[in-house]
N, C-alpha and C positions, 0 to 999 in steps of 0.2 A: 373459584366457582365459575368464573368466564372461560376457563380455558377449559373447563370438563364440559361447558355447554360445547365451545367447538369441535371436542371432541363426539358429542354425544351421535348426530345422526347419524354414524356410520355404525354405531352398537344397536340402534334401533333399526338399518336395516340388517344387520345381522341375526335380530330376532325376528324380524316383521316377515323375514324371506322363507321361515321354515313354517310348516312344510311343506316340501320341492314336490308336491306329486301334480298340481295340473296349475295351470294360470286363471288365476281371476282378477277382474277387473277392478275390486275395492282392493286387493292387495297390491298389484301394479300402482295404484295411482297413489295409495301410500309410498310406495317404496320411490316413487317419481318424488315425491313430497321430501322423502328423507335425501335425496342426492340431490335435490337442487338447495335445501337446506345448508349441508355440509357443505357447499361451496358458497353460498350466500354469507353463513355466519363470518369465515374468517374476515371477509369483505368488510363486515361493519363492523369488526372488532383493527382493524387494519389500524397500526401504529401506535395500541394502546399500550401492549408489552414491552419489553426488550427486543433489539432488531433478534435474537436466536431465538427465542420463544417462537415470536412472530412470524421467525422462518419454520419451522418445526409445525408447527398447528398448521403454516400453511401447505406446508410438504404431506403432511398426515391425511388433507382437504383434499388437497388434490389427487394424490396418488388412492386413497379410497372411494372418490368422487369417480376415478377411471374405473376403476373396479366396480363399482355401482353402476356404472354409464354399460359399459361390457353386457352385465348381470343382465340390466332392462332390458336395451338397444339390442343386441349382438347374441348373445345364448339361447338357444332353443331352448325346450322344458327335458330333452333328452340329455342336454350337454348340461343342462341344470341337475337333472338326476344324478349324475357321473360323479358332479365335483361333492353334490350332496350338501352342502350348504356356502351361502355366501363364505362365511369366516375359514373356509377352506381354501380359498381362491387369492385368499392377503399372503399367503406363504407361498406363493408360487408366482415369482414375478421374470425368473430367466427361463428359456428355453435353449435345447441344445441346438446345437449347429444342424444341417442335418447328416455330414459326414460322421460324425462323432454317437455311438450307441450310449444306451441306457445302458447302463452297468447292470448285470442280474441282481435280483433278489434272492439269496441263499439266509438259512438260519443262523448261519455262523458269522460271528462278528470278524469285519475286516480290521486289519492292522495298518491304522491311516496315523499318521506319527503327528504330534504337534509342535515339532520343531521348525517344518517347514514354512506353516502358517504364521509362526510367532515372527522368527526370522524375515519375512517378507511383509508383514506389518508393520516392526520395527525400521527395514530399510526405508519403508513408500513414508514412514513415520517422521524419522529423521531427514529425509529430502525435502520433505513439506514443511518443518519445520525451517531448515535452514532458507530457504523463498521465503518464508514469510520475517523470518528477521531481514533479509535482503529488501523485504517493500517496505521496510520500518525504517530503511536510508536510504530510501533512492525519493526521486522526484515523484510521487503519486500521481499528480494534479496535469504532467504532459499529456497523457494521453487527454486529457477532456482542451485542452487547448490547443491540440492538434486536430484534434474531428472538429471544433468551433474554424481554428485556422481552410480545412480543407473543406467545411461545409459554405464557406465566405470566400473561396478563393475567387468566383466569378466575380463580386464587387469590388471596383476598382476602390471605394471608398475604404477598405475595410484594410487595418494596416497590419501586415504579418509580423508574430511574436516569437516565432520561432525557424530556427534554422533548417538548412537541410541536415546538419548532423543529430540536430534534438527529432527531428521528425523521426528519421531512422530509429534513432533509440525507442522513441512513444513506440513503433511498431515491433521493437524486440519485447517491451515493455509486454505491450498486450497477450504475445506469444508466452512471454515468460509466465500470464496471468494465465491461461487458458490450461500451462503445465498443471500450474497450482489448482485450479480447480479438479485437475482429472485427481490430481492425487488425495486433495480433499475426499471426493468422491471415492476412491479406490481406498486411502485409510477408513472409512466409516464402513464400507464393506467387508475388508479384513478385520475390522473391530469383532463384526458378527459374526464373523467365521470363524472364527478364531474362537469366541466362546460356543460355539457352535460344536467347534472342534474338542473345546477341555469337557465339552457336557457328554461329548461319546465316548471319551474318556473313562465317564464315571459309570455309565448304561452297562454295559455288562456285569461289571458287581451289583449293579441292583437287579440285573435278569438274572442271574444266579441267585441272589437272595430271595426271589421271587419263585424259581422254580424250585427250590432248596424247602421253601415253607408247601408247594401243593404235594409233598409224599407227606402231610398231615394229613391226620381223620379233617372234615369239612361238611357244613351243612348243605343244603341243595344251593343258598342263596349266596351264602359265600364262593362255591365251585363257581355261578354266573358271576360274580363281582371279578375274581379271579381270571377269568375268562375273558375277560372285559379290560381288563389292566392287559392282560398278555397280548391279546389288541392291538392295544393301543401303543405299549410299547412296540412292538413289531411295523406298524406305521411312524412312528419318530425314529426308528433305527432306517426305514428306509428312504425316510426324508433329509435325515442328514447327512445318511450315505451320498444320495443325489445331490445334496447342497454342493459337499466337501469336493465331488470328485466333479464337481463343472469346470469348466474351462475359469481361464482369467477372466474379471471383470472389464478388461481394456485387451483387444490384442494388437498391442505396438501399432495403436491409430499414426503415430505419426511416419510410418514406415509403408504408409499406402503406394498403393500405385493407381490411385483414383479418387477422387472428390465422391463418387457415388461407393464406393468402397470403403471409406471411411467414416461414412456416413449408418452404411446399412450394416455395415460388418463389422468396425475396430472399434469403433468408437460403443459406449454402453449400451448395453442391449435391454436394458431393465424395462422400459417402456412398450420396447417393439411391440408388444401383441397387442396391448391396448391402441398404440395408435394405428395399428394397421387393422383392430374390428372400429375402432370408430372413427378413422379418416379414412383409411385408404381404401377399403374394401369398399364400404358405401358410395363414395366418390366415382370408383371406377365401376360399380355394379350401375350407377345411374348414367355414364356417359355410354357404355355400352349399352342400356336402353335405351336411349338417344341416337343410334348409330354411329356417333363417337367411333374410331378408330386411331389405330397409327401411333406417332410418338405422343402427340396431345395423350392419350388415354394411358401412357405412362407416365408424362411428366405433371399433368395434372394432379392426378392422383397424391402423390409423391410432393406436391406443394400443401394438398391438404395436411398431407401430414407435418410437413414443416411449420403449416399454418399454427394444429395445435402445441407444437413445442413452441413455438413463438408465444402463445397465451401463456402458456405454461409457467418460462421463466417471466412473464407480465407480472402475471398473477403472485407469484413469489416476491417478490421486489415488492410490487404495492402491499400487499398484507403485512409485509416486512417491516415497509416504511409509513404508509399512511399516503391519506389524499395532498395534506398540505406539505411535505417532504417531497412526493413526489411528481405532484403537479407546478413544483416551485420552479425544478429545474426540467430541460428539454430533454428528460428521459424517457417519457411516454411513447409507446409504439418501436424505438431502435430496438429492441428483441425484435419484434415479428419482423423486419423489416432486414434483419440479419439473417433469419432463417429463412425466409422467401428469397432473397439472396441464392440462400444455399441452391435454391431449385435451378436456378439461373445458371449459377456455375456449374450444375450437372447437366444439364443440358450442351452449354459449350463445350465440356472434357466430354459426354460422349458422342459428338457428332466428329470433333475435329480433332482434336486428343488421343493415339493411342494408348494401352495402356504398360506399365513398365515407367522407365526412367522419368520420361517424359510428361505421362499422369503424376509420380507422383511431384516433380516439378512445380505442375498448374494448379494442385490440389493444394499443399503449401503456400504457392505464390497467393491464390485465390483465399484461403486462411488469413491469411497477413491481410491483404488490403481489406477485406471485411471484419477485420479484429477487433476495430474502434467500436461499430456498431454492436459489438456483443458486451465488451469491457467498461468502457465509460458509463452504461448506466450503474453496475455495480459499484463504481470507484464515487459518484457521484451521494448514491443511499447509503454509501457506510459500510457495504459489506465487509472490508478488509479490516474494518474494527471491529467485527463480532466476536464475540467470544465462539471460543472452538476447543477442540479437542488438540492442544500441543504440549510437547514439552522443551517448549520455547523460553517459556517466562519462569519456570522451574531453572533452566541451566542460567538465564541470565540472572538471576535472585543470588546461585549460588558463585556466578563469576563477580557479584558484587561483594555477596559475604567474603569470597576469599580477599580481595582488593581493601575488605576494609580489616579482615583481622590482619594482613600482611603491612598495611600502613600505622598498626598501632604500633606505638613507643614499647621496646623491652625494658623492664623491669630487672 
């Protein structure tokens, strides 16, 4: 029951938002009601579930809480029209490059195979798997005694516990963690696609059994029910089209030749349009009314946004864990203080940096030594014991059954 209440205020502004024909004031300050809602609830339900649940309901808050903030803040009543209702705008979270075209809309079903998807699922599958049996035997716990060690190095009091060669390692450690998150992120993507991809699969046997049934006799109301189905298929054929035929979720971030390229380009792009109508544009639309110029009125900007990715992964952590979890240990604030970070580093790689060998050198180098600040609060709340999506504890189950029928006595 708890979890369908935190789900609830995003279905109530899903219905509260229609209909898109002009703005009023008692539906605005409902719909303000329902998205500050949805981001309040997970807050006071914070550490009651399981850390997955708790991460889940909080990813749902948030990422529909943007969606909401967008809708209010940021869309006109004409770009309101266009998408035609909220619960349209939760299926559309990438945008293309803008080198790269919309593929046409034609009637005729494309030949998009699904061997490629399964294949590239299962790879990013099995690589994610094998990391995370890897963090089930190595030292977890360096990294948070290496940021305690190099947060205390100025205190002469304070006696170091670790070596130069274990420091080194913490810092392969966090990179090695940063891998695992992309690919966690990049297998839950390929999940969807993937079924995304077997459901178009099936679409055209049921548009032909649908076109196959209208050369029947039909009542007036049936031909509009009919009509209305052919619809709507024709909109999911052309959404999955668009889904299937995007670029990667990741394009080889770690192959940048820039901290600000990595950042704006390689690395996921799922968020982009939300943080840039509700940081960056605002931000830079106000220093410009300011008379603001110059590099301030890019890099500014550009920290707003890092600001709310910093809330963002905040926000996840604490609804994950709870107040007393995560006010126990000194992980409060290292998110935002790792993305704001990031602003710092883009500003040095584009004043003094160019870009090529050299970028991507600084861009890396600069990853590493801000590594601790992003990693350590996860390793501190448990994340890498959450239950997930592997088939980790499947292979190891069945490397034990072999082990134990191979040890039994023949008969």
């Amino acid at each position: 029951m708890r979890k369908a209440i935190a789900m609830a205020p995003a279905h109530l502004f899903m219905v509260a938002s229609l209909p898109v024909k002009r703005k009023r004031l008692s539906q605005e300050v409902f719909l303000g009601c329902c998205w500050l809602l949805g981001l309040a609830i997970p807050l006071y339900f914070a550490g009651q579930f399981s850390f997955m649940v708790n991460m889940i309901l909080s990813v749902w808050a948030w990422a529909t809480g943007m969606k909401m903030g967008v809708w209010l803040f940021s869309l006109s009543m004409d770009e309101r029209r266009q998408r035609k209702s909220f619960a349209s705008t939760l299926f559309s979270w990438r945008q293309r490059p803008p080198n790269q075209a919309e593929p046409p809309s034609t009637p005729e079903w494309r030949d998009i195979p699904l061997q490629p998807f399964l294949w590239r699922y299962l790879t990013c599958q099995i690589v994610f798997d094998s990391l995370a049996v890897f963090f089930q035997h190595v030292d977890s716990q360096r990294p948070v005694r290496v940021l305690a060690q190099l947060i205390h190095w100025w205190d002469r009091s304070y006696v170091p516990t670790e070596s130069f060669a274990s420091i080194m390692m913490s810092f392969g450690f966090c990179i090695l963690f940063c891998v695992y998150l992309q690919l966690q992120l990049q297998v839950t993507y390929d999940a969807f696609v993937l079924c995304y991809c077997a459901l178009y699969q099936v679409l055209p046997w049921i548009d032909q059994r649908m076109q196959s049934s209208a050369k029947k006799p039909m009542s007036l109301g049936a031909i509009k029910a009919r009509a209305q189905r052919m619809m709507w298929m024709r909109d999911l054929k052309h959404y999955l089209e668009s889904t299937l035929t995007m670029p990667p979720l990741f394009d080889s971030p770690w192959q940048t030749d820039s901290l600000r390229d990595f950042w704006s380009r390689r690395w996921h792009t799922i968020y982009n349009d939300c943080f840039y109508r509700l940081g960056y544009k605002p931000t830079r639309q106000l220093m410009i009314s300011m008379g603001i110029r110059g590099v301030a009125c890019r890099l500014v900007p550009a920290l707003a946004v890092f600001a709310l990715s910093g809330m963002m992964h905040e926000y996840f952590l604490y609804c994950s864990t709870g107040p007393r979890l995560y006010y126990s240990h000194w992980v409060g604030g290292l998110q935002c203080l790792f993305f704001a970070c990031q602003t710092l580093g883009i500003a040095i790689g584009d004043r003094l940096i160019k870009k090529g060998w050299a970028g991507w050198v600084w861009a890396v180098f600069y990853m590493v030594m801000t590594s601790h600040l992003f990693v350590v609060p996860y390793i501190l709340t448990g994340y890498m014991y959450m239950d997930k999506l592997s088939f980790a504890p499947l292979f190891e189950k069945a490397v034990l059954a072999g082990k134990t029928v191979w040890s039994m006595p023949l008969i």
